[in-house]
C-alpha positions as a Markdown table, in Angstrom:
| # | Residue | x | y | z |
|---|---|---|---|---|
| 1 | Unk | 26.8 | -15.8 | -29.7 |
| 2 | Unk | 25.4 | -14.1 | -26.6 |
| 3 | Unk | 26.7 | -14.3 | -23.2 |
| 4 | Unk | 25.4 | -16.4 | -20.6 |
| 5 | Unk | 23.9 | -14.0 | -17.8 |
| 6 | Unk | 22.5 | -15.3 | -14.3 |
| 7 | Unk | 18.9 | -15.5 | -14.1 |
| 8 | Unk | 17.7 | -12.1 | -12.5 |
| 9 | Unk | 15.7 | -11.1 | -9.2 |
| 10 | Unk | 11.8 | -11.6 | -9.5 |
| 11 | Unk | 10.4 | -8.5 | -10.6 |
| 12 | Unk | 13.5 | -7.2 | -11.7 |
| 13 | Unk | 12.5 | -7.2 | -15.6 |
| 14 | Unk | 9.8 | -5.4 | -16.6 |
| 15 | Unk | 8.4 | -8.6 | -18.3 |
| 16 | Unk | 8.4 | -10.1 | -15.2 |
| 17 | Unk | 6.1 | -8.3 | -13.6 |
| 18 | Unk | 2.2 | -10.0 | -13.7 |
| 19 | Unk | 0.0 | -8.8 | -16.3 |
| 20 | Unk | -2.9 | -8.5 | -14.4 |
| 21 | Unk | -3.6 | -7.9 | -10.7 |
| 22 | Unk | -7.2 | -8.4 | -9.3 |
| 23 | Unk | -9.4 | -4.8 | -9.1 |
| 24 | Unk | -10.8 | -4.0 | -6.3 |
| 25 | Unk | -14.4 | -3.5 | -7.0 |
| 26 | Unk | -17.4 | -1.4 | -5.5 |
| 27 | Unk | -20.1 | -0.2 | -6.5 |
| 28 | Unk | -21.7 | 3.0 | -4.9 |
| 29 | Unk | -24.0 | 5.5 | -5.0 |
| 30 | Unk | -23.1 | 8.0 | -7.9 |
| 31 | Unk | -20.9 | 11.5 | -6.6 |
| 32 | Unk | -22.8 | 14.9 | -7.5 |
| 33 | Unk | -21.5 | 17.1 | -9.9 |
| 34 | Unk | -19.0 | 19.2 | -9.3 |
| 35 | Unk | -20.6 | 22.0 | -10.5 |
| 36 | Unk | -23.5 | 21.2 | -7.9 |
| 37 | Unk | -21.0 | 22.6 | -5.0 |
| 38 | Unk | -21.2 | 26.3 | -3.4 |
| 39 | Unk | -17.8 | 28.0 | -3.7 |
| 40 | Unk | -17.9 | 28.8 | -0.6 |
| 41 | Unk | -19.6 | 25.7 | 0.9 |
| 42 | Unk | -17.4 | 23.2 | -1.2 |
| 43 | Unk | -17.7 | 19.3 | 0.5 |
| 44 | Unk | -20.5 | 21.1 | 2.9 |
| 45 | Unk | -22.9 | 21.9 | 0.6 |
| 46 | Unk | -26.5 | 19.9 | 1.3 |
| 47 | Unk | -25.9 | 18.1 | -1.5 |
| 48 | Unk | -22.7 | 16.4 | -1.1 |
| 49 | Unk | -23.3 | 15.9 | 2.4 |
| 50 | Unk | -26.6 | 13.6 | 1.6 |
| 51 | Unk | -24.5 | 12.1 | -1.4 |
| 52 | Unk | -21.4 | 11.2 | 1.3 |
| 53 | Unk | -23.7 | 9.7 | 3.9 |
| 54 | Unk | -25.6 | 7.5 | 1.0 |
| 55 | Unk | -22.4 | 6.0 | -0.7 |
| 56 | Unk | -20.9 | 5.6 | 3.6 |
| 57 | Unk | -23.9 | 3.5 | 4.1 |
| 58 | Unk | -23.3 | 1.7 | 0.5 |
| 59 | Unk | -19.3 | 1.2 | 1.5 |
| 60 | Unk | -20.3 | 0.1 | 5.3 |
| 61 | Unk | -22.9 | -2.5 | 3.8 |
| 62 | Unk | -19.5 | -3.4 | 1.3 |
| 63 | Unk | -17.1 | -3.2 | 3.7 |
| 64 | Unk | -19.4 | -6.0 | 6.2 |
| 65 | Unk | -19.4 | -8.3 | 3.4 |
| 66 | Unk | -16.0 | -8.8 | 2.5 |
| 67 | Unk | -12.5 | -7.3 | 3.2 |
| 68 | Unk | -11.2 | -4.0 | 1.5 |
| 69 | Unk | -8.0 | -3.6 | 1.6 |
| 70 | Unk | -6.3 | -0.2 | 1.4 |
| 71 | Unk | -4.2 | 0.8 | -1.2 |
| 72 | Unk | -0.8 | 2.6 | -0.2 |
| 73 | Unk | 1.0 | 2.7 | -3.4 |
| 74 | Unk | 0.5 | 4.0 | -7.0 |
| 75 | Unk | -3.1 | 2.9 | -8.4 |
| 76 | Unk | -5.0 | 2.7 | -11.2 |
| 77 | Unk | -8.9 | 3.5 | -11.3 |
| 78 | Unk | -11.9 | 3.0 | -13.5 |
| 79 | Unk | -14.8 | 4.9 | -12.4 |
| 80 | Unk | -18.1 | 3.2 | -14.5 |
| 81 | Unk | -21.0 | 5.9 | -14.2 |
| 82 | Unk | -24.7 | 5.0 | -15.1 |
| 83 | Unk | -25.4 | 7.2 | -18.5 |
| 84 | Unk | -27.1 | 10.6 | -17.9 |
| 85 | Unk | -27.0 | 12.9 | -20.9 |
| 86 | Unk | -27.3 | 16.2 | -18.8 |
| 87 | Unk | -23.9 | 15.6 | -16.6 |
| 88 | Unk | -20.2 | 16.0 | -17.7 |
| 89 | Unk | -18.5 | 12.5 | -16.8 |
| 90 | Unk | -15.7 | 14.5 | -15.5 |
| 91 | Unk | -17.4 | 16.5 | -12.7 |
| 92 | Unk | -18.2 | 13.5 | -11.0 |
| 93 | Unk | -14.6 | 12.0 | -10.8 |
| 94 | Unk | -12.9 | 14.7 | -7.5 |
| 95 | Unk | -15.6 | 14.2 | -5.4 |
| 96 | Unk | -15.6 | 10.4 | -5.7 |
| 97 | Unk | -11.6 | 10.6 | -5.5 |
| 98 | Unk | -11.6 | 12.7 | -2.7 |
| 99 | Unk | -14.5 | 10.1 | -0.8 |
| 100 | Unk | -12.0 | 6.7 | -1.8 |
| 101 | Unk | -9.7 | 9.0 | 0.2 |
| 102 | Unk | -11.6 | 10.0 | 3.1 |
| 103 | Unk | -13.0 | 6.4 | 3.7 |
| 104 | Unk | -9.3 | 4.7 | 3.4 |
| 105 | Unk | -9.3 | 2.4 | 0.2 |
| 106 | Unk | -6.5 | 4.8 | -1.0 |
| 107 | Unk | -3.4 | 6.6 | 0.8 |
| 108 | Unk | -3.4 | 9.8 | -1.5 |
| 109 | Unk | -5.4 | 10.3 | -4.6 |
| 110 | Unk | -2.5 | 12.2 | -5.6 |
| 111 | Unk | -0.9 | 8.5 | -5.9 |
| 112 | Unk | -3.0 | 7.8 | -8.9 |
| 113 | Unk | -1.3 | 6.9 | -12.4 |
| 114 | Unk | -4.2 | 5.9 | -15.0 |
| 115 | Unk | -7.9 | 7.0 | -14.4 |
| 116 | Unk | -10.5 | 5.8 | -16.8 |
| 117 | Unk | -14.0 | 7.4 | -16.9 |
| 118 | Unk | -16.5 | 5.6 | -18.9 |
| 119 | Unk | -20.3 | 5.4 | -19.2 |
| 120 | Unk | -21.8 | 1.8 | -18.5 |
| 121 | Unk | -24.9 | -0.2 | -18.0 |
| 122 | Unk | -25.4 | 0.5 | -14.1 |
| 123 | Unk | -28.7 | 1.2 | -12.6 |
| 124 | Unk | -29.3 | 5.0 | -12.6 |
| 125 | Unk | -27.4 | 7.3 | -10.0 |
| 126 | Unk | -24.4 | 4.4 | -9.5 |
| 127 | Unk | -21.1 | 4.2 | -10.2 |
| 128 | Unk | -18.8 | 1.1 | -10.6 |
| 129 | Unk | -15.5 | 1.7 | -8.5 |
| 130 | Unk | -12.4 | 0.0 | -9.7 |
| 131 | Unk | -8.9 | 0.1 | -8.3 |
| 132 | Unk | -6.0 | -1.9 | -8.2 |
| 133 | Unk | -2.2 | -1.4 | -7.7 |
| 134 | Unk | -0.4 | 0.3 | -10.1 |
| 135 | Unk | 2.4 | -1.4 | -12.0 |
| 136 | Unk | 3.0 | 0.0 | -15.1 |
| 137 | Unk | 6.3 | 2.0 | -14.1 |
| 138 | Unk | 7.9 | 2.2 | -17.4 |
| 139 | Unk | 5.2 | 3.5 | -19.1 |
C-alpha cells in the first residue's frame, strides 16, 4: 500500500504543466538567404536591408492590429516558408531569428529550445512565424 503524500505545488509535476500554450503567430515577408549576404557587408547588404524594411512594415501593420507580447524566457519556434526549390530552408532561419530579435518578440534567440523549419502553402516570398513559451524542461 502506498503512502499518502500531500497534494503538490501547481506546476511542480511535470504532468502538471499545460499541454499546449497558444503560439504567437505572424506572418511576414520571407528573410533572404543567407548566402545572399556580403562577408563583409553582413545585415548591410542591399538586400537584407530592403528585406528588413519590408517585413518592419509587415510587423508595424501586425503589431497595430493586435498586441504582441515579448517573449523573455525559453521559446519554441516554427518558421513556415512558402516552397521555392532553388533555396536551402535553412539559410533563411538566422536572419529571421536575428529580425524577431531586433524587433522585440524575443529576449535572446540564444533562448530558443525547439526550432522547426518546414515548407507550407503560403503565398510566394512569406513565411509563417510561430512562437510560444517553451515548457518542455525535462526533455
Amino acid at each position: 500500500m502506498s503512502e499518502y503524500r500531500e497534494p503538490s505545488e501547481p506546476f511542480d509535476e511535470p504532468d502538471t504543466y499545460p499541454q499546449e500554450l497558444p503560439w504567437l503567430s505572424l506572418e511576414l515577408p520571407a528573410p533572404p538567404s543567407v548566402n545572399r549576404f556580403m562577408r563583409k557587408l553582413g545585415n548591410k547588404t542591399p538586400v537584407v536591408q530592403r528585406w528588413i524594411r519590408q517585413a518592419d512594415m509587415a510587423f508595424t501593420m501586425e503589431r497595430a492590429r493586435r498586441p504582441l507580447p515579448k517573449i523573455v524566457m525559453a521559446y519554441e519556434a516554427e518558421f513556415i516558408f512558402a516552397r521555392r526549390s532553388n533555396s536551402d530552408l535553412d539559410n533563411r532561419c538566422k536572419p529571421l531569428m536575428d529580425y524577431l530579435q531586433r524587433i522585440g518578440l524575443i529576449e535572446n534567440d540564444r533562448l530558443c529550445e525547439k526550432l522547426v523549419l518546414s515548407w507550407g502553402a503560403l503565398p510566394q516570398g512569406r513565411v509563417l512565424v510561430r512562437l510560444r513559451p517553451w515548457l518542455n524542461s525535462a526533455a
